[in-house]
N, C-alpha and C positions, 0 to 999 in steps of 0.2 A: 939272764943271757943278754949281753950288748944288741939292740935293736940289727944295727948292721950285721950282725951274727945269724939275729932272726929272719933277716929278709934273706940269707944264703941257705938257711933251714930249708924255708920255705920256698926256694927256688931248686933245689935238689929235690923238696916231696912230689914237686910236678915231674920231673923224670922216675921213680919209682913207678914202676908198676901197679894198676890198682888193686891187683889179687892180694899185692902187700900192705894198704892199706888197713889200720884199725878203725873202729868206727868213733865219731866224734863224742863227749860225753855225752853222756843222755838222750842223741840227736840220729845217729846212727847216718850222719852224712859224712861223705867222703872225705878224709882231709886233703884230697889232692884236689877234687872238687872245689873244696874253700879257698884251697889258694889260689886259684884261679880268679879268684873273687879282688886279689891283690895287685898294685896299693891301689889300697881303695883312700878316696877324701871325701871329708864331710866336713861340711860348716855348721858350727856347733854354738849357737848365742855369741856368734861372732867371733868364734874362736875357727879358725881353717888349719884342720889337720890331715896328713898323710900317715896313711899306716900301711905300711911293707910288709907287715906282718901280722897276726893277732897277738894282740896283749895275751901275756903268758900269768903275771903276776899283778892282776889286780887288786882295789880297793874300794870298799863299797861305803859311801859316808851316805847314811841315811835308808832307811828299810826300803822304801821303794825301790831304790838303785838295786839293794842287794834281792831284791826279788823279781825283777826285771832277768838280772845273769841267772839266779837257781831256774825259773823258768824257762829259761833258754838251754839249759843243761851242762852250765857253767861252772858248776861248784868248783870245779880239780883246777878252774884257773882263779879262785879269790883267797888272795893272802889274808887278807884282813877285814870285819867289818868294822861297823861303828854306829851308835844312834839306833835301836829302835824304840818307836812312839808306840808298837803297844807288841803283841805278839805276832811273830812269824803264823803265814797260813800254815795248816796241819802237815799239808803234801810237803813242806819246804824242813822240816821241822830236823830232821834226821842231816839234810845235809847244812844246812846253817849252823847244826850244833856242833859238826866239824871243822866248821871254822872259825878261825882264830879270833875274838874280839879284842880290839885295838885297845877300846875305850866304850864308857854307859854312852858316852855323848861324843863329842870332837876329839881325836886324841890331839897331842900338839904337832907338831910341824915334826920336832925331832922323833916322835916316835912312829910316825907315821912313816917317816921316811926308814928307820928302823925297818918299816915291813919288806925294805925294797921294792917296791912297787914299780912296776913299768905305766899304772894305767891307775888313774885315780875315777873314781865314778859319783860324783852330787845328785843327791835328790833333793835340793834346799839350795839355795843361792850361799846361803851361810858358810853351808861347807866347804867356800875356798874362800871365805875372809881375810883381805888383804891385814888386816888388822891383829890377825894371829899366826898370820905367816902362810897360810894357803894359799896364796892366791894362785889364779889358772896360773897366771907368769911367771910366777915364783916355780911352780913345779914345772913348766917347760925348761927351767934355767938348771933346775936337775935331774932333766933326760926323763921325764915323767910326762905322758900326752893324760887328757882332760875330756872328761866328759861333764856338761851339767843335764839336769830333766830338762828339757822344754818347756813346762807352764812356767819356767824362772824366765822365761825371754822372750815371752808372745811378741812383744811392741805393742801394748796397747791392746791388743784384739783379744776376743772371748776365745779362748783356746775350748778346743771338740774333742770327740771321739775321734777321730783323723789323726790329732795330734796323740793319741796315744799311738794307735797303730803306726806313727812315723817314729814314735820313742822306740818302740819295740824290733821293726826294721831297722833303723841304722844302730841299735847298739848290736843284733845279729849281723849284721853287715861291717864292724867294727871286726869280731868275733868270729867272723867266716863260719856262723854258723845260719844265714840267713836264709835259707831252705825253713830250720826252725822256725827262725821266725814269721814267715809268711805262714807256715800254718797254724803258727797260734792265731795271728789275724783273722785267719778266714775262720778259723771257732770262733773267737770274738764277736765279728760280724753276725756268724750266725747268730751268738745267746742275744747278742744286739736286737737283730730283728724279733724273732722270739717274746723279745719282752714288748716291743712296741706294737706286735700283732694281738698280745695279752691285751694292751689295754686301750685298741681302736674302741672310739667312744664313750672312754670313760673324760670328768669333770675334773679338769687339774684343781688338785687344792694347794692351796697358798699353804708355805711352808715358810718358816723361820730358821735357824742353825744355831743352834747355842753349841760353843766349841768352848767359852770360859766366859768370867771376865764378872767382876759385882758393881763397879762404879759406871762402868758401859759393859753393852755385849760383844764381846769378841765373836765374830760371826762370820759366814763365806758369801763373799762380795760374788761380782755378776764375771769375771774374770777367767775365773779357775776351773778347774774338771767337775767341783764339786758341784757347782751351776749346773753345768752338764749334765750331770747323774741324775740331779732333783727335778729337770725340765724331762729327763728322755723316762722317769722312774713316774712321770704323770704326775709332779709336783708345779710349784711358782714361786721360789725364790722371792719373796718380800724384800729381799736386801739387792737385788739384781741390779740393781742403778750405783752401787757401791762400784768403784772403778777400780778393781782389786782382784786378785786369787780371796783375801781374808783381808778384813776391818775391824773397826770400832764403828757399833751404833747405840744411839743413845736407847734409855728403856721408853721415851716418851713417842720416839720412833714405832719401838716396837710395838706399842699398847696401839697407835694410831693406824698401823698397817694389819692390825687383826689377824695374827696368822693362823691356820684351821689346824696344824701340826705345827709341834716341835721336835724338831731332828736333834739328836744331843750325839755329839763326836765324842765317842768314849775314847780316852788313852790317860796316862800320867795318872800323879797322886789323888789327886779327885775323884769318884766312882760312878759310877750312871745314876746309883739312888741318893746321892748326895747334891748333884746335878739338880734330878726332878724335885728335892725337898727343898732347893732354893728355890726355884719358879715357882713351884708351889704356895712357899711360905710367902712369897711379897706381894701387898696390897695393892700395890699398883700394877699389878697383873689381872689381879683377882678376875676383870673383864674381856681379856684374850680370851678368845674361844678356844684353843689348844688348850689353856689351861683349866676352865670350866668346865671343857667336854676331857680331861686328862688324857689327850691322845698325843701322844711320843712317839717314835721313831729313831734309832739308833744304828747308829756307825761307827765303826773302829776306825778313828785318827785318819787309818795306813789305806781306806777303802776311798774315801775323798780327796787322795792326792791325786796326780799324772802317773799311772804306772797299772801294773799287767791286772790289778784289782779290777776296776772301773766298769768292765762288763756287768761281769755280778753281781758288782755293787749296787749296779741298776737293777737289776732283777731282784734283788734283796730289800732294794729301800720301796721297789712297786709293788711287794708282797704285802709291807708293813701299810703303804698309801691305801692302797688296794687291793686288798686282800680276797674281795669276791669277783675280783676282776681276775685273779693271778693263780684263784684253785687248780 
């Protein structure tokens, strides 16, 4: 439907009555309610948009994105996904399977736009590569508004827990479903504190993040949510001075910074015991104490990004840090 179409929608559901009202997907708020929410503008990584109405036909490029809207109880408005790094959580499993996948990874410009999309959604900077034709601009020039994640556009600063809860708000607030989303925040919040009432006075141990990598380690710099998780989960980031979401460090780094655990990011071709049987196997590890003492810790790809994971993910990775702290 032509946006200007949508904003006369949605300007006639505020004169219906609310007895006539259905309830929102999954959210059970009003949609006369939501629109009253309109237009709404948000500044997006520097992108300034007006939305007169809710995206009707979105597009999710990257799991996060697309688990952000199933969360929000978004499913009936995603045309397309695209990219994920490992599996869908359980809860999302049934409505993700209903919908459409574009593509394993990026689809191209032309079929993308095949989806029709009013609303395109990145959880990766990648996914509007001016270089394959996505770029934000390119789809404002064919009537398509833009969303990117947030950790793509801190400016420099360590992005937080904050910064998910402002992910989660304004894409509900894009969405007019943003009653939604403030109560997933205020759960958030809660398992938040939860976990960091678990582990008043326990001993942060120094943590490493092997995500890939044999000639250097592909690892999570001081930057990204993943920091976040590993500081609030009763960890210390060895790599934190890395000025990044994710890096390259050398192994002579690692051997020198001693880490007490290694964190291994499961997703893609490679597998968690293939992971441990490398660290394991190289000599010049042999003296890391993570490796000595074999104490591991593990995340799915999709849990160390910006997106609706990240509470849990803390509570998950402080079970594994600290496990007699988290009975």
């Amino acid at each position: 439907m032509p946006r200007p179409l949508r904003a006369l929608v949605a300007t006639l559901a505020l004169l219906t009555p609310l007895t006539a009202c259905a309830g929102a997907p999954g959210g059970g708020d009003k949609p006369a309610a939501e629109a009253a929410g309109f237009p709404y503008t948000v500044n997006n990584c520097g992108v300034k948009t007006t939305f007169s109405a809710p995206p009707e036909r979105a597009v999710t490029l990257n799991q996060h994105a697309t688990e952000v809207l199933l969360e929000l109880g978004l499913a009936d408005r995603i045309a397309g996904t695209a990219y994920l790094d490992d599996k869908v959580l359980p809860k999302y499993a049934k409505d993700y399977e209903a919908r459409p996948v574009l593509a394993a990874e990026y689809p191209s410009y032309e079929k993308l736009l095949a989806a029709n999309p009013d609303f395109v959604y990145g959880g990766y900077a990648s996914a509007f590569a001016a270089s394959e034709g996505r770029s934000r601009a390119a789809l404002a020039k064919s009537g398509i508004e833009t969303r990117l994640n947030v950790e793509n556009c801190a400016g420099g600063r360590a992005v937080t827990m904050k910064d998910v809860y402002r992910e989660v708000r304004e894409a509900g607030s894009t969405f007019g479903v943003r009653a939604r989303a403030d109560r997933w925040v205020a759960g958030a919040e809660r398992e938040v504190a939860a976990t960091a009432e678990q582990l008043k006075g326990t001993k942060p141990l120094s943590v490493f993040v092997y995500d890939s990598g044999d000639k250097t380690a592909f690892t999570a710099g001081g930057k990204g949510i993943g920091n976040e998780i590993i500081t609030r989960a009763g960890g210390r980031n060895v790599f934190a001075d890395l000025d990044k979401s994710f890096g390259d460090a050398s192994w002579e780094n690692v051997v020198e910074r001693a880490p007490e655990v290694i964190v291994i990011y499961d997703y893609g071709g490679t597998t968690v015991a293939q992971k441990k049987r490398r660290l394991l196997a190289d000599p010049a590890l042999a003296d890391v104490p993570a490796i000595k003492n074999k104490r591991f810790a593990v995340l799915p790809l999709s849990d160390a990004v910006l997106g609706v994971r990240a509470p849990a993910a803390t509570a998950r990775l402080a079970a594994q840090l600290h496990p007699d702290a988290t009975k």
